[in-house]
N, CA, C and O of each residue as an XYZ file, in Angstrom:
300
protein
N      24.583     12.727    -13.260
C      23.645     13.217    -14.247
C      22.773     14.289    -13.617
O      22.158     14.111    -12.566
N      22.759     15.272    -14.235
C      21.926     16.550    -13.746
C      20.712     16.616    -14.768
O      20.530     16.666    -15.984
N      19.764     16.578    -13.225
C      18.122     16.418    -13.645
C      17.527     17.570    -13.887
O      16.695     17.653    -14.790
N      17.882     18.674    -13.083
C      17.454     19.987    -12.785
C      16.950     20.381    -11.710
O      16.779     19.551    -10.818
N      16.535     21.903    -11.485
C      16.198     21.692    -10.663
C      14.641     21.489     -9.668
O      13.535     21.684    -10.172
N      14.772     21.211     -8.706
C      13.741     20.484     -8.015
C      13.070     21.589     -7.157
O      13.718     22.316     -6.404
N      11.435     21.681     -7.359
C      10.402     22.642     -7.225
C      10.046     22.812     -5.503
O       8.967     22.316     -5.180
N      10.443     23.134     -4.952
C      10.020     22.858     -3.237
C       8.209     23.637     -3.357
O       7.761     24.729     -3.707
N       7.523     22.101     -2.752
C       6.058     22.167     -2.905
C       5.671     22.776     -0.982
O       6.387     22.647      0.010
N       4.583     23.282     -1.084
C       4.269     23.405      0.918
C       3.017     22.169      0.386
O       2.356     21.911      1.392
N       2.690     21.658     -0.366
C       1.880     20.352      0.091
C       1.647     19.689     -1.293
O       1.399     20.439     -2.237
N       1.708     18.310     -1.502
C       1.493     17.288     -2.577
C       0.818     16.119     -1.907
O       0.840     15.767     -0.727
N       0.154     15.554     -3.065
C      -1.067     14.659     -2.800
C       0.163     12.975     -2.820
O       0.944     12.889     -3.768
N       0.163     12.370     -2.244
C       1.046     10.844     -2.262
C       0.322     10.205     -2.077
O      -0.378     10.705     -1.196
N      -0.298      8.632     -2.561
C      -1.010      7.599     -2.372
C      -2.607      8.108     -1.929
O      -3.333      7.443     -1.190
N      -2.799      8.774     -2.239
C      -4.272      9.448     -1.941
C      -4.367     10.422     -0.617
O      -5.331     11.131     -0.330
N      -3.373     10.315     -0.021
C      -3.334     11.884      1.000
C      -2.533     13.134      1.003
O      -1.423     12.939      0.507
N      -2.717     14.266      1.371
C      -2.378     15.062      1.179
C      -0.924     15.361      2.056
O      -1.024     14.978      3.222
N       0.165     15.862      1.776
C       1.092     15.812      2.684
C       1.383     17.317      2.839
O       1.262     17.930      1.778
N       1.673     17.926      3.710
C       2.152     19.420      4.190
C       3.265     19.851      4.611
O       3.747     19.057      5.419
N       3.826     20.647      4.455
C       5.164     21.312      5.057
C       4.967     21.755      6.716
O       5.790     21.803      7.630
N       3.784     21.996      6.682
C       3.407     22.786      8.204
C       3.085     21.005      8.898
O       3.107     21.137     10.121
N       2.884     19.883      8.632
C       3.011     18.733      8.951
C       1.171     18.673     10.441
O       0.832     18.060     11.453
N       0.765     19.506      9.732
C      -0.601     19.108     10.294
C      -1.784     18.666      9.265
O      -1.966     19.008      8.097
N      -2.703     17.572     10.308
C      -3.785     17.037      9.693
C      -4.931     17.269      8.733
O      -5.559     16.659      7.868
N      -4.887     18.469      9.326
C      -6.011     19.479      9.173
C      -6.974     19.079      7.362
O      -8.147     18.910      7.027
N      -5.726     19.088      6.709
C      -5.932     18.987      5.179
C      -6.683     17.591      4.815
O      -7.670     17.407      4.101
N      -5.807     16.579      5.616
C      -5.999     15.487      5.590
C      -7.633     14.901      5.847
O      -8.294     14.158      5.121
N      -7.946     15.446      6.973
C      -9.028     14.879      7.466
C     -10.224     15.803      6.956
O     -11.320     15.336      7.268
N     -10.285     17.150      6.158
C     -11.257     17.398      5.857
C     -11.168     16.643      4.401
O     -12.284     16.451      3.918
N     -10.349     16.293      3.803
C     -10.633     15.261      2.575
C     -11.631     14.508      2.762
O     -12.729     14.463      2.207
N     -10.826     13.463      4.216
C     -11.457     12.323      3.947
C     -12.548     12.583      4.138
O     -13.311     11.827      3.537
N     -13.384     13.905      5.165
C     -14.649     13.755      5.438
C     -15.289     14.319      4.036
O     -16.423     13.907      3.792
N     -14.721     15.171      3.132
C     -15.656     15.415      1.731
C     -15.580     14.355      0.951
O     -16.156     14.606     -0.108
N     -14.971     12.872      0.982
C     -14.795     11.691      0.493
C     -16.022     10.841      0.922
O     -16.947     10.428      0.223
N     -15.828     10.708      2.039
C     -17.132     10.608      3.125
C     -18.482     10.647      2.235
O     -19.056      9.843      1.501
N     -18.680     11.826      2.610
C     -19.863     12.478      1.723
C     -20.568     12.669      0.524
O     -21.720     13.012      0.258
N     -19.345     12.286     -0.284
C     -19.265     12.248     -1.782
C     -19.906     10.596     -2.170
O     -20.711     10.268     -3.042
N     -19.085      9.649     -0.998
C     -19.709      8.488     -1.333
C     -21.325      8.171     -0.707
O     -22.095      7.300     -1.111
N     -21.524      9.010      0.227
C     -22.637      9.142      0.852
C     -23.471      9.551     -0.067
O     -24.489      8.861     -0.108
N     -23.416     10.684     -1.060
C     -24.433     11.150     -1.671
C     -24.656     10.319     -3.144
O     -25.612     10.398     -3.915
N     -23.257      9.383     -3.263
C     -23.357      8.308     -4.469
C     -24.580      7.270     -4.122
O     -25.362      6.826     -4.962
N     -24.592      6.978     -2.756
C     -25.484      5.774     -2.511
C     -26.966      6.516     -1.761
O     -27.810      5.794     -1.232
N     -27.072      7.612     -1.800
C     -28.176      8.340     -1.117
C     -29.531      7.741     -1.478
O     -30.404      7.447     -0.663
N     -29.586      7.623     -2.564
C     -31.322      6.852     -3.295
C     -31.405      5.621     -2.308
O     -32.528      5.170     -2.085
N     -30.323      5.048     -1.706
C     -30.468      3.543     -0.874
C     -30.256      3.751      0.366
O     -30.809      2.986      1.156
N     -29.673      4.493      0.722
C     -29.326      4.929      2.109
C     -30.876      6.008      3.066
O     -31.124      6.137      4.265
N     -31.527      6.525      1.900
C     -32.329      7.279      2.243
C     -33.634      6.513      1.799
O     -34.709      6.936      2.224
N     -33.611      5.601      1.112
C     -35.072      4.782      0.821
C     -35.541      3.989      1.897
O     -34.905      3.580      2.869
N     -36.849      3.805      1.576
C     -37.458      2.902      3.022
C     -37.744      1.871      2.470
O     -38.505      1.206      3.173
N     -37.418      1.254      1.224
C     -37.924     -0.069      0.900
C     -36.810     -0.943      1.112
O     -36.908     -2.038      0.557
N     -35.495     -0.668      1.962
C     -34.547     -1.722      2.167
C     -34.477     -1.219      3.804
O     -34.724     -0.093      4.235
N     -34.163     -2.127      4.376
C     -34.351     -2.404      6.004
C     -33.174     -1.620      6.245
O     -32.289     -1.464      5.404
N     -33.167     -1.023      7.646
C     -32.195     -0.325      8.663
C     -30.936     -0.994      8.354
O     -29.976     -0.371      7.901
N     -30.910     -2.606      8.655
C     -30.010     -3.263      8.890
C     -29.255     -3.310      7.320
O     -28.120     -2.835      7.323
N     -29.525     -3.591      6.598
C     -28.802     -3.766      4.942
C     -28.319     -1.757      4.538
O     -27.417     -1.465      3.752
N     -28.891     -1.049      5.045
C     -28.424      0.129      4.697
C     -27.300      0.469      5.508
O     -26.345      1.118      5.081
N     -27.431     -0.084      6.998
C     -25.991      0.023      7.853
C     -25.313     -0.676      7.413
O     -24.248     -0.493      8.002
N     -25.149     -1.711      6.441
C     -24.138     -2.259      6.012
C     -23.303     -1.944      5.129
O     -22.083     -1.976      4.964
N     -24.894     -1.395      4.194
C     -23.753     -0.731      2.961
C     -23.040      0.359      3.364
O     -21.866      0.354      2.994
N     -23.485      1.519      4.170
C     -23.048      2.613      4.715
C     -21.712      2.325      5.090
O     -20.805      3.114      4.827
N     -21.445      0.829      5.923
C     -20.295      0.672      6.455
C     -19.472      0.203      5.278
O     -18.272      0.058      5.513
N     -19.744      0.033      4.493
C     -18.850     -0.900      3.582
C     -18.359      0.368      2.377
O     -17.204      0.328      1.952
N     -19.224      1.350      1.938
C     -19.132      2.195      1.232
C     -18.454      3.064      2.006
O     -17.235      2.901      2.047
N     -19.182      4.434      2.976
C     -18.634      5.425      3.183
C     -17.909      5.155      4.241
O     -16.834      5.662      3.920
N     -17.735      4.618      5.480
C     -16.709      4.259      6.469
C     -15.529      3.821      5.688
O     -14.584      4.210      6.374
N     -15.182      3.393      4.926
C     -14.554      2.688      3.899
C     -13.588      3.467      3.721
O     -12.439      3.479      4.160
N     -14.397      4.402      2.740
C     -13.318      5.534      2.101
C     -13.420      6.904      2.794
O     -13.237      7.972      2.209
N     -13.700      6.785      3.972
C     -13.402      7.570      5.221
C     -11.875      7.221      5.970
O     -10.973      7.993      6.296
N     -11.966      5.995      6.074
C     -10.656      5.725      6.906
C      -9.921      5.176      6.295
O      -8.972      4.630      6.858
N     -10.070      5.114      4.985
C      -8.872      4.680      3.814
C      -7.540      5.267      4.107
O      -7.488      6.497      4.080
N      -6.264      4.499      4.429
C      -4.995      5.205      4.640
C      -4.971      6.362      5.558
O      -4.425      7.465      5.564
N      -5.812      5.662      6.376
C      -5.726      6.555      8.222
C      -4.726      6.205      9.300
O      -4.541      6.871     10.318
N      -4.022      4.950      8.928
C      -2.936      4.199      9.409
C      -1.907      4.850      8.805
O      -0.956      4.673      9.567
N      -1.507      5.564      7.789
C      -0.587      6.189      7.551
C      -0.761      7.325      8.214
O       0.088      8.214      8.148
């Protein structure tokens, strides 16, 4: 059965990362760090307030933006 034909891409997004023909990171890791940031500036009102302790803001920090920083870094 003929599908047609098939589009040769130099990079497509798979399971949330970016993949390349030139087969470097580069793409990859400035994502995750604007992912990073994006969740950083979602939780900023708490991360940047002083009415919750050092310790509960390093947590969320870790649980939020470390999170979806190293999301599918093992791949």
């Amino acid at each position: 059965m003929y599908m047609g034909d098939v589009e040769k891409m130099d990079r497509f997004c798979y399971l949330g990362d970016t993949i390349s023909s030139c087969s470097g990171c580069e793409i990859v890791v400035s994502r995750r760090c604007r992912l990073g940031w994006i969740k950083f500036n979602e939780q900023a009102s708490i991360l940047a307030g002083r009415r919750i302790t050092m310790r509960v803001r390093g947590k969320i920090c870790k649980a939020c933006v470390r999170t979806a920083m190293v999301y599918g870094s093992e791949t």
